[in-house]
N, C-alpha and C positions, 0 to 999 in steps of 0.2 A: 536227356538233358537234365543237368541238377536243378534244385531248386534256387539257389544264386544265380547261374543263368537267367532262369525263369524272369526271375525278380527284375534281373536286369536289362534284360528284352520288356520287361513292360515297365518303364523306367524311362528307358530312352525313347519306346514309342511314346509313350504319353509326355513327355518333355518336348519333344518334336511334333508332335500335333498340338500341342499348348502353344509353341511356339508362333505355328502359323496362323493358327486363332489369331494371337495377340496381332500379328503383322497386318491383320484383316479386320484387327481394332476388334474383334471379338472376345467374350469372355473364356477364361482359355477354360473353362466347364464344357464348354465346346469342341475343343481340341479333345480335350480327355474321354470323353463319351466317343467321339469318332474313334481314338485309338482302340477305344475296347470294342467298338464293331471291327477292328482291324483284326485283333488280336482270337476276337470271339467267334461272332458267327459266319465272319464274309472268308474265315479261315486262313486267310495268305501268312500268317504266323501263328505257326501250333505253340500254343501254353498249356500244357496238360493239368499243373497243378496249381489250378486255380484257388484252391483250399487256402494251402498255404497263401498264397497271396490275399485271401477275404480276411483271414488276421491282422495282416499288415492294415486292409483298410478299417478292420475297426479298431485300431491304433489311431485312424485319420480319424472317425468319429466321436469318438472319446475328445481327441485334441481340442477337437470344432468344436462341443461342448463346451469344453472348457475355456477356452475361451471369448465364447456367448457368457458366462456366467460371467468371467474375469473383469470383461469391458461393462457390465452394470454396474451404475453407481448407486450403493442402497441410500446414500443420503441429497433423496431428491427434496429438493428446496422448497418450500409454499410460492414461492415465485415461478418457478419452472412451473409447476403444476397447473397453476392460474394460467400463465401466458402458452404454454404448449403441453401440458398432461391433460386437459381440459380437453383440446379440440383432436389430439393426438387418441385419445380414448374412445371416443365416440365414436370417430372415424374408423379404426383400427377394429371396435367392436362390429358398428354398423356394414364394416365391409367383409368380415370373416364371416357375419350370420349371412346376409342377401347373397356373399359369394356361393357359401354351401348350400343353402335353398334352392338359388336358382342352377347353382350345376347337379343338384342331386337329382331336382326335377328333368334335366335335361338328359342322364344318365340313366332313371328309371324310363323316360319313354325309347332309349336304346335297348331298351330291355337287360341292363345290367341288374343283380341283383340286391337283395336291399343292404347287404356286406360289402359287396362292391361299390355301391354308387356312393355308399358313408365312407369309405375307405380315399375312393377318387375326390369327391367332391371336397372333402376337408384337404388335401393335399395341395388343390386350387385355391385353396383361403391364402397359401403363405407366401411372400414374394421373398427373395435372395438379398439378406443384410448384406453380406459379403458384397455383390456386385452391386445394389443399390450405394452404398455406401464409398465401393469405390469410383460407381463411375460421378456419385455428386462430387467428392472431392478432386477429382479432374477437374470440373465446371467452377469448383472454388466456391459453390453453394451449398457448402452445408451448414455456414453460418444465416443461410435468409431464415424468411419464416417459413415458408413451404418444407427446408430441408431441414429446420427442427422438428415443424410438423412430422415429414417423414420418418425423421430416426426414432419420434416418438410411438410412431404405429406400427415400427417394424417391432419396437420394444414389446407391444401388445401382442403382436403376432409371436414373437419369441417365446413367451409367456404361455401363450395358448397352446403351442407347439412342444413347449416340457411338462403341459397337463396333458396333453393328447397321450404323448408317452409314459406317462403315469398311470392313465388308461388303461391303455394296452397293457403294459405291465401285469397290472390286476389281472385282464384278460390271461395274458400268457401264466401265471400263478393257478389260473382255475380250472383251466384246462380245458379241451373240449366235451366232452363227456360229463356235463354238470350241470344240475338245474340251476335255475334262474336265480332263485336263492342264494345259492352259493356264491355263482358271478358275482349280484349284488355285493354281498357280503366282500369279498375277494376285492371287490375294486374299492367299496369305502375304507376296507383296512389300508390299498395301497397309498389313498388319499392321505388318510390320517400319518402311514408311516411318512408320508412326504413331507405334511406339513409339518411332523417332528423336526425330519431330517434339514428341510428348513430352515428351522427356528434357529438349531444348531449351528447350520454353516453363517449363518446371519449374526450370531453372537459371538463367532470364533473370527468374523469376516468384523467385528469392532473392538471387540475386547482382547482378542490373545494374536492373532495374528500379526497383524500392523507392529507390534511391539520385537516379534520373532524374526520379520522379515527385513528391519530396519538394522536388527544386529544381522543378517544373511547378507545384506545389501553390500557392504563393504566387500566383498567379495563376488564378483559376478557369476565366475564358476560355479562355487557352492550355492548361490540363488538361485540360478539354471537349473542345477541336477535337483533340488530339493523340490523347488517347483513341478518338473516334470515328473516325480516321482511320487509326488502329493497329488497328481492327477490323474495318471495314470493309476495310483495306487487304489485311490478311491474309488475312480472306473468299476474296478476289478473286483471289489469289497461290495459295491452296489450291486455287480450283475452277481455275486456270489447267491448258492441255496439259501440259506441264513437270512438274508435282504429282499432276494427277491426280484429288486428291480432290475434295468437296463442299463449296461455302459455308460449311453448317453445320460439317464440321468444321473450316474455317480461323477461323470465328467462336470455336468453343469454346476450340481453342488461345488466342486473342487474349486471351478473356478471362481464361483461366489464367495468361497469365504475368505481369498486373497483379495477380494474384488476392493478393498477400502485404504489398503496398504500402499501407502508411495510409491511403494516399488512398482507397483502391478503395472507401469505401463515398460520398465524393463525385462520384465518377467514375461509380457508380450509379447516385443518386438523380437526376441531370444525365442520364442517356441512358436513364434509366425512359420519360421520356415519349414522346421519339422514339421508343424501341422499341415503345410500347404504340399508338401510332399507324401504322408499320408494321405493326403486327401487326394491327392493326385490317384493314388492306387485303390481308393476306393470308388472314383468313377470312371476311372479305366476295366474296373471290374462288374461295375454297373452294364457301362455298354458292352462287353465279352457277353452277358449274361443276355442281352439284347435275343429274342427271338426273332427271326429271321421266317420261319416258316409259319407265323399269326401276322407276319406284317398285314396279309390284304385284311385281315379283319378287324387291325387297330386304326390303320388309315383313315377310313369316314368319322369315329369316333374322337380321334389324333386331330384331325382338321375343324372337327367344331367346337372339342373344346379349347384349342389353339384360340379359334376365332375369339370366343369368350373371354379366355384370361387377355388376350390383348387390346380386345375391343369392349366387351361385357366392365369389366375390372375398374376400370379407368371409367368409365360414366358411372360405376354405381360410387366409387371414390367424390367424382365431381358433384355428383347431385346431394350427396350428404354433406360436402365443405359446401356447396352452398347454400342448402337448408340451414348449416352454421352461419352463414353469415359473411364468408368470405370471397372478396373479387375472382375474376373466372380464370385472370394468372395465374395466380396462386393456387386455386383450384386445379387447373387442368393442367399445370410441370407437375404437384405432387401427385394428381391422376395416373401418369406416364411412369410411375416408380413401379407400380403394381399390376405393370402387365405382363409379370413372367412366375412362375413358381419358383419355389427354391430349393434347395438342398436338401431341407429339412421337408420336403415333399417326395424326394427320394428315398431318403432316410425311413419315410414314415412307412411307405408302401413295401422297402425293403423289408422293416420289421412285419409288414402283414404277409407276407410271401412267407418270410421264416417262420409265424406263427399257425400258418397252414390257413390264413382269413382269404389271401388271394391268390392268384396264380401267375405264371409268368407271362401272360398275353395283360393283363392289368399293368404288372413291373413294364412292360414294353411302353403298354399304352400313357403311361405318366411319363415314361423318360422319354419318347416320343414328343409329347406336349411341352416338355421340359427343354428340348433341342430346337425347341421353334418360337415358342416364346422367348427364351435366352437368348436370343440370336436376335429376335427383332423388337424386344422393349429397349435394348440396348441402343439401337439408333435412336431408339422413339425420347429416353431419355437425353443423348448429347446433342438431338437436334430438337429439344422442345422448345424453344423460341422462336424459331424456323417455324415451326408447324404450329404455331400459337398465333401468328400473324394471318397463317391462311385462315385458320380456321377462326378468327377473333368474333365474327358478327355474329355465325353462328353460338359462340360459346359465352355471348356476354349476354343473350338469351336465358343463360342459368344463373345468372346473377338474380336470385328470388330475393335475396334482401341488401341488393345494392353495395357488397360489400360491406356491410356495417362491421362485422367483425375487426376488419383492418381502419385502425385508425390513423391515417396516413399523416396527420401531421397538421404544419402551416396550409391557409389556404389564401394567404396576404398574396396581391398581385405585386411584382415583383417586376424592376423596371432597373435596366442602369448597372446590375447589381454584381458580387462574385455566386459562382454554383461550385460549391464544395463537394465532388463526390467522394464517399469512404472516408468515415470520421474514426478508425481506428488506426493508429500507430504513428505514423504520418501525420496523418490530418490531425490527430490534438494538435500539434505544434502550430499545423495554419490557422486553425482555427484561433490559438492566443494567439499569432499573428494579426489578424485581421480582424480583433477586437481591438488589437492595440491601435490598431490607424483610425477602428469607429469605421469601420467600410461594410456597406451593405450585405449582406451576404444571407446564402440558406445551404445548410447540409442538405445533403441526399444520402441515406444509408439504406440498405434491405437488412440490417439486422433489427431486428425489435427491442434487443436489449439496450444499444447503443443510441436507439430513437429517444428512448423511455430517459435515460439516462440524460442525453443534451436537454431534452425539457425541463428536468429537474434544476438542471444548470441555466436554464431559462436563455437555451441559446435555438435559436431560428431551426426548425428540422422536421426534415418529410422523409417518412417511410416509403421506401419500394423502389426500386433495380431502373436504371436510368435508362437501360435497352427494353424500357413498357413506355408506349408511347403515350400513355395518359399522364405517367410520371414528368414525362420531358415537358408535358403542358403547363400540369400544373410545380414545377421551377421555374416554370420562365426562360429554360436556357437556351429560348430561341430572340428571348429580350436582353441576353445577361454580355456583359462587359466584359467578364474572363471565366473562364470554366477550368475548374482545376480539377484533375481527376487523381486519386491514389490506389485506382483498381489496378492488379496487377494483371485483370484477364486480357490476354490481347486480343482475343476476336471482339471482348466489350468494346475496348479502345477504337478499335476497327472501324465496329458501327457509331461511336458516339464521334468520329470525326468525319466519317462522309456524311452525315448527318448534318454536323454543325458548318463547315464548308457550303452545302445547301440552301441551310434555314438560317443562319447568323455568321456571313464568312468575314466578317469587321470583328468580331469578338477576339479576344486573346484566349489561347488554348495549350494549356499546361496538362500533360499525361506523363504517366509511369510506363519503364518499362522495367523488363527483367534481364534482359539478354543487352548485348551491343546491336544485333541482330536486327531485333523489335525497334531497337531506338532510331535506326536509320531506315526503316521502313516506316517506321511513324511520322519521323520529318519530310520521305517523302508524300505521306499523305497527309502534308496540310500542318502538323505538330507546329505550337511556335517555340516550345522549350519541352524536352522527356526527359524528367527525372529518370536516372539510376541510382538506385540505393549507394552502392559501392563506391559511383564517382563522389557522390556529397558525401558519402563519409570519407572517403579519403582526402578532397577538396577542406573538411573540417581541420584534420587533422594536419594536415600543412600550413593552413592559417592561425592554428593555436604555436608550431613551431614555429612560424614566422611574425610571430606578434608577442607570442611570448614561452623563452625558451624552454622559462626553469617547469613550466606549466602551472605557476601560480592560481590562474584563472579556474583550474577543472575543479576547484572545490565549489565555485559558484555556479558552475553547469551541473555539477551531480547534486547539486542541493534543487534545481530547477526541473532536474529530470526526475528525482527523486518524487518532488512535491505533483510531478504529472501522475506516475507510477500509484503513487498512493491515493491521489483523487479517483484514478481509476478502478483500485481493488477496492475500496470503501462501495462506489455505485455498482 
């Protein structure tokens, strides 16, 4: 069989088990690792040249790099930092140190050794930005405070995760056969050359790039290939003898010092796919590599520390955000992110395997953990609302300082009134609305920035997600006169109208939908009017033809939209 075959038999198998993954609402890291037990050790499809194929995957790691790098923004704000680098830090540190404490100790009474259990237990510190991040964006919460918090601790863990490999680095540079001395030595040069290399992609990533990339940008073609080859290039340059370091970290630099350039979110979405197709062939060849004949010995090992990252993780998360200060929601949906390891716990153990630190019943034992935890934070994440009501009495238990961190807002009792849910995009417009008539009213937002922001504007507003039933308390919107909602989630909608039919069925009830679909399932639950975007724009735009042809008027609407637009990029 050539080696294109090859390529292509693990191609279509890991497309087709990705496939079913997804169908199964899994993450298709899932799918991929199943196809390389297909491919690997359960044998039903002979790949002989595996070699060739582990190229391709460190193509995928390099990209994944790079792209980690790309999506950082070095110009983080003093505001960000106050409202989410602050709790996003502590949390992110406090959860990588107690992770690896308590799984090293759990690891040494396995009687692993003391390479091994540093080796596993750091690999349990890291949760999956990739799946974290997409399965919040499904939920449409990556704008609360919980899912700032989260991308700010994945951000820490990313961090930790390209010193880990700077690390090792050093390690791999000194060799085995070296005194202690020399390692020392060996690993603060890799340091130092990092923080050089660094400094540089951080100055080329303000000063000369942005400026190269904006003349590239006119041209999407030539952005693409220049980008891809500036990452790749780099890659290659970093793992060189001369340098010293890893793939991985010549990719992360590459991608940082694009990271500040306009363009960079074109330059993403154009090497998404290549990288996800590498990446594909890097843990289709992960599970190939899958040992089959140490299973019964990773299994007892496999199952507790399974239990750990999905049960452990998430209480040592919850009891530091609420040492900080914050409610046991918020607490315990960001808890639910960090019950699975990630890629880069792969990656880590793959490099200790190549380094000769572990061996293949280890590689099994992490991707073992890595297949089960993935598998089941994933529900744990898209059903945490669900599972925050069960478990709420227990969990408001860890409320040690009452939530004080979260300052939710108004606390005026609230009688007769309108409840504004979602004060962005939409909701400016009701909200001067419903100034201009003088009508009661209170926003509800879960963003902090938009809370922070109507204060300033000295306009009535409570912090926090209207499906917490404390929140629906204190609104009143089992007092309120009309509830207008601009969420687009529909299972929110869902709940916030058998709810209100319930507890306040005289109220008038205005919801969003997205679909035609949604809009006629809403009415028949109870809806009295569901916005569609589309119909009121289009509804606009017929009454400007029909009132006025020449469209005289749109200069006094773009001066009104304008003056919103601009209130909003100033705060």
């Amino acid at each position: 069989m050539t080696p294109f075959a090859e390529i292509a038999i693990i191609a279509v198998v890991g497309a087709s088990f990705g496939l079913i993954a997804h169908l199964l609402r899994q993450p298709t890291i899932i799918g991929y690792l199943a196809a390389g037990l297909i491919i690997g050790p359960l044998g039903y499809i002979q790949v002989k040249n595996l070699d060739f194929a582990s190229t391709l995957a460190d193509i995928g790691i390099a990209l994944l790099l790079f792209m980690v790098g790309l999506e950082m923004n070095p110009r983080f704000t003093r505001r960000d930092f106050e409202n989410i680098g602050k709790p996003a830090l502590w949390t992110g540190l406090g959860q990588v140190l107690f992770t690896f404490g308590i799984g090293y100790l759990i690891l040494q009474a396995m009687h692993f050794s003391v390479l091994e259990a540093s080796y596993i237990s750091l690999a349990l510190t890291f949760s999956s930005t990739i799946i974290v991040i997409q399965l919040l964006s499904q939920k449409k919460d990556l704008g609360s405070l919980y899912g700032k918090i989260v991308v700010g601790l994945l951000l820490i863990q990313d961090f930790i995760a390209i010193f880990a490999l700077i690390f090792l680095s050093g390690l791999q540079k000194a060799g085995m056969n070296v005194t202690g001395m020399e390692v020392a030595l060996q690993i603060g040069l890799s340091f130092l050359k990092g923080g050089v290399f660094l400094a540089i992609a951080l100055f080329l990533s303000r000063k000369v790039f942005p400026k190269i990339l904006n003349i590239l940008g006119s041209s999407q073609e030539v952005l693409f290939m220049f980008s891809l080859a500036w990452g790749l290039g780099i890659a290659a340059l970093m793992a060189s003898p001369w340098i010293g370091f890893s793939i991985e970290i010549g990719g992360f630099l590459a991608g940082l010092a694009l990271a500040s350039s306009i363009t960079h979110y074109q330059i993403a979405s154009r090497i998404r796919p290549i990288r996800d197709f590498f990446i594909m062939m890097f843990f289709v060849i992960l599970g190939a590599k899958f040992v089959i004949g140490n299973i019964a010995s990773v299994i007892l090992p496999g199952v507790l520390l399974s239990l750990f990252v999905l049960i452990g993780n998430p209480l040592i998360v919850m009891c530091i955000m609420a040492l900080l200060g914050y409610r046991a929601r918020t607490s315990f949906l960001a808890s639910l992110t960090v019950a699975q390891i990630s890629e880069f716990s792969l990656i880590l153990v793959a490099m200790g395997l190549r380094l000769g630190h572990l061996n293949e019943r280890d590689v099994s034992l992490v991707t073992l953990v890595g297949i089960v935890t993935i598998a089941g934070s994933s529900y744990f994440i898209m059903h945490g609302d669900y599972l925050y009501k069960i478990f709420k009495r227990v969990l408001k238990l860890l409320e040690f300082r009452k939530g004080r961190a979260e300052d939710v807002g108004e606390h005026e009792y609230y009688v007769n009134h309108t409840v504004l849910i979602g004060a962005h995009r939409m909701g400016s417009n009701i909200i001067s609305a419903l100034k201009a008539v003088e009508e009661p009213f209170l926003v509800v937002d879960f963003d902090p920035f938009i809370i922070e922001t109507l204060k300033r504007r000295e306009i009535p507003a409570l912090y926090g997600d209207i499906d917490d039933e404390d929140i629906r308390e204190l609104s009143g919107v089992t007092r309120a006169r009309t509830v207008i909602s601009t969420v687009p989630d529909a299972k929110d909608t869902e709940s916030l109208l058998t709810y209100l039919k319930e507890m306040n069925p005289r109220c008038t009830i205005i919801v969003m939908a997205e679909t035609e679909r949604e809009a006629r399932d809403f009415y028949k639950q109870g809806a009295d009017y569901v916005i569609l975007p589309h119909f009121i724009g289009g509804l606009q735009i017929a009454q400007a033809i029909h009132e006025d042809r020449e469209f005289n008027h749109l200069e006094r609407l773009k001066k009104h939209d304008l003056m919103i637009l601009t209130a909003e990029a100033k705060n």
